[in-house]
N, C-alpha and C positions, 0 to 999 in steps of 0.2 A: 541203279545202284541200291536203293530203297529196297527194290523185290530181293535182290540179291543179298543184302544184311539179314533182312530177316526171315528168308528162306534159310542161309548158313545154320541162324539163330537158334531156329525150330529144328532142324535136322540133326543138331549137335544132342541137344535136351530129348531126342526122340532115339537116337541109335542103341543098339540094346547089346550087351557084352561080350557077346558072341563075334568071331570075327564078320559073319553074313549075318544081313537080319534075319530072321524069321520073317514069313509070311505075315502075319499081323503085325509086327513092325511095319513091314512094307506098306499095306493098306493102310494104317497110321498117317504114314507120312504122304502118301499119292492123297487123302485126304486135304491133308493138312494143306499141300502146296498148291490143290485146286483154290482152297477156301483163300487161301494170300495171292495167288493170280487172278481170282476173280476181285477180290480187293483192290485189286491194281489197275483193275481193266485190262488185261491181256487178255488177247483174241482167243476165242473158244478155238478156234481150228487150228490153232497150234498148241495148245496145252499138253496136248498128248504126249508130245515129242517133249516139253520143257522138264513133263511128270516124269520122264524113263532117264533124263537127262538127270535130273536130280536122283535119283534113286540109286541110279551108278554110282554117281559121286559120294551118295550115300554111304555105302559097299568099302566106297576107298576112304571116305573121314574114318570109318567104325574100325577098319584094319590097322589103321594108323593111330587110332587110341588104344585100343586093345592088344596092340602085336607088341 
């Protein structure tokens, strides 16, 4: 729940006005959310899947502040 607050947190303060991010949004936040999973201790060998996961989600908060 911890990861998950302030994963929301960072991803809200990072989407950029556009309905899709850009590209360096994107990188931003795959960034960001490695740096708060590795803070967490979450397993290296599932990150990958958590970073695409969140990105998505990303895609759908930004359309939904912006639309």
């Amino acid at each position: 729940m911890v990861i998950a607050t302030e994963l929301i947190t960072q991803v809200r303060k990072n989407v950029s006005m556009r309905r899709t991010l850009r590209e360096s949004a994107r990188a931003r936040i795959r960034v960001i959310v490695k740096r708060i999973l590795n803070k967490y201790g979450y397993p290296p060998d599932l990150q990958e899947s958590a970073v695409k996961q969140v990105l998505m989600q990303a895609e759908l908060i930004c359309g939904e502040i912006y639309s």
